[in-house]
N, C-alpha and C positions, 0 to 999 in steps of 0.2 A: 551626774557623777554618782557612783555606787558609795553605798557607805565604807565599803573596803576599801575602794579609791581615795575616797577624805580622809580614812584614819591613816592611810598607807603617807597620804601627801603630807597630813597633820605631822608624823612622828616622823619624816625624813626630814620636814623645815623644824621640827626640834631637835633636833639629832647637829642641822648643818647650824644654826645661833648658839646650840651650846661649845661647838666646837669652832667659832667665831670667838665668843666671850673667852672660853681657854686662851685660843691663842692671843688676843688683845689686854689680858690682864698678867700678861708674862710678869711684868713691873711693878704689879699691885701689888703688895702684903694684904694678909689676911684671910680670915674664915667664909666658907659660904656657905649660904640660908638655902635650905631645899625647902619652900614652903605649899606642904602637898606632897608627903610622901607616895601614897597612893600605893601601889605595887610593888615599886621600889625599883623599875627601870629606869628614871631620868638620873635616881641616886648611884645606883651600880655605875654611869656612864658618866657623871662626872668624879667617882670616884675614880675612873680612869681614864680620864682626860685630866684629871688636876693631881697628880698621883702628891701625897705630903700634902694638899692643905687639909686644916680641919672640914666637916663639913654637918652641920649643925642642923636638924631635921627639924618640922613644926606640924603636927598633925592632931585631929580632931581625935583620930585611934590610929594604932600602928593594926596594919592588916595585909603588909609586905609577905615579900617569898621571903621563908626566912635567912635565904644568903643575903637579903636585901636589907636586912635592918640593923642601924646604927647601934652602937653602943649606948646603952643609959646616959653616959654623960654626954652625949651629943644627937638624944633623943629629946624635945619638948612636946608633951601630949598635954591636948585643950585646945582651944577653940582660940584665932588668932590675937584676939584682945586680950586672951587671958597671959600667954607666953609672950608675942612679939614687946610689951610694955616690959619685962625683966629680964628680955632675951640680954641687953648690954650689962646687966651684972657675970652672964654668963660667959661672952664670949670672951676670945683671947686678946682680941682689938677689935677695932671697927673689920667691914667684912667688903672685902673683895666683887663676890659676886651674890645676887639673889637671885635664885630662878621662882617665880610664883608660877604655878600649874594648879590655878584656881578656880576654873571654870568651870560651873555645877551644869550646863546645860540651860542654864536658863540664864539670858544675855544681860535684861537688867540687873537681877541677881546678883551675877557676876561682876559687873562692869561697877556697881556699885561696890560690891567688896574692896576692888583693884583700887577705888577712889579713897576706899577707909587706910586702903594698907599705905600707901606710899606715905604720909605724913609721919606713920610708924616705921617707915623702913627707914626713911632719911638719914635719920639720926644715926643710926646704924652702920651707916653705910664709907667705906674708907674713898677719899679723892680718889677719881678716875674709876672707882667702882663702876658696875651696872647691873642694873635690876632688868632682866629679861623675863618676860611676863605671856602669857596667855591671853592676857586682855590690856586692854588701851588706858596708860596711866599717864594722865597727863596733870605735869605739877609745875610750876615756873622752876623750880630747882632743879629740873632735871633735862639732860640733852639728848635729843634720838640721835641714835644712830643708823647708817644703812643696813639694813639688814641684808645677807648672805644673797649670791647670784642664785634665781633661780626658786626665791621664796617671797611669796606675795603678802 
C-alpha cells in the first residue's frame, strides 16, 4: 500500500469513529477533549459534527491553521501530564467524548503514552462517554466498542 493509500484509509476510518461517537453520545452531557491538536482538522470536524458542545483542546504547542484554533479558554498548552492532572478544575463537567490522536510514529512510544493517559482520562470522563484513540488503551474500566463498517 502507498503512503497516500494509508493516510487516505487512516483519515476516512477517522473521519467514520468520530462521526460513530457523535451519533452514539446524542444522550451524553458534556465537553470534549481533543488531545492532539495537530493542524487542527480532527478539531474543525468535530466542531461540526458536535455543533454546541464545548470542546476543550491539549497540545504540547498550538501550530493549527488559524481557522482551526480554539479559543484561550478552551486551549491547554503543555505536555500531557502537565494539563490533563488540572484539566477537571477546568472543565464544565465531566466530558462526553475524548478523541486522543497521539501517535508520534514510533509504536512503543505511543502505545506507552496511550497506557499513561487513560488512568488520567478516567476521571474525567462522564458515564457512557468514550475515549476514541489512535492507539490501543486497554484499562479494566473501560468497554470496546464495534467500531464503524468498513474500518479495521
Amino acid at each position: 500500500m502507498s503512503r497516500l493509500d494509508s493516510v487516505i484509509r487512516r483519515l476516512t476510518a477517522q473521519r467514520a469513529c468520530l462521526d460513530q461517537a457523535a451519533n452514539l453520545l446524542t444522550d451524553v452531557p458534556g465537553p470534549v477533549l481533543e488531545l492532539g491538536l495537530g493542524n487542527g482538522r480532527t478539531f474543525d470536524h468535530l466542531r461540526t459534527i458536535l455543533p454546541g458542545r464545548e470542546i476543550f483542546v491539549f497540545d504540547r504547542e498550538i501550530v493549527a491553521h488559524p481557522d482551526c484554533i480554539p479559543d484561550v479558554d478552551h486551549t491547554l498548552v503543555g505536555t500531557f501530564d502537565q494539563t490533563l492532572p488540572r484539566a477537571g478544575e477546568i472543565l464544565p463537567g465531566r466530558a462526553a467524548l475524548a478523541h486522543c490522536d497521539i501517535g508520534t510514529g514510533d509504536k512503543a512510544a505511543s502505545e506507552a503514552l496511550a497506557r499513561f493517559l487513560v488512568p488520567l482520562l478516567v476521571p474525567l470522563m462522564a458515564d457512557g462517554a468514550i475515549i476514541l484513540g489512535d492507539q490501543p488503551m486497554e484499562e479494566l474500566e473501560l468497554e470496546s466498542i464495534a467500531l464503524p463498517d468498513g474500518v479495521s
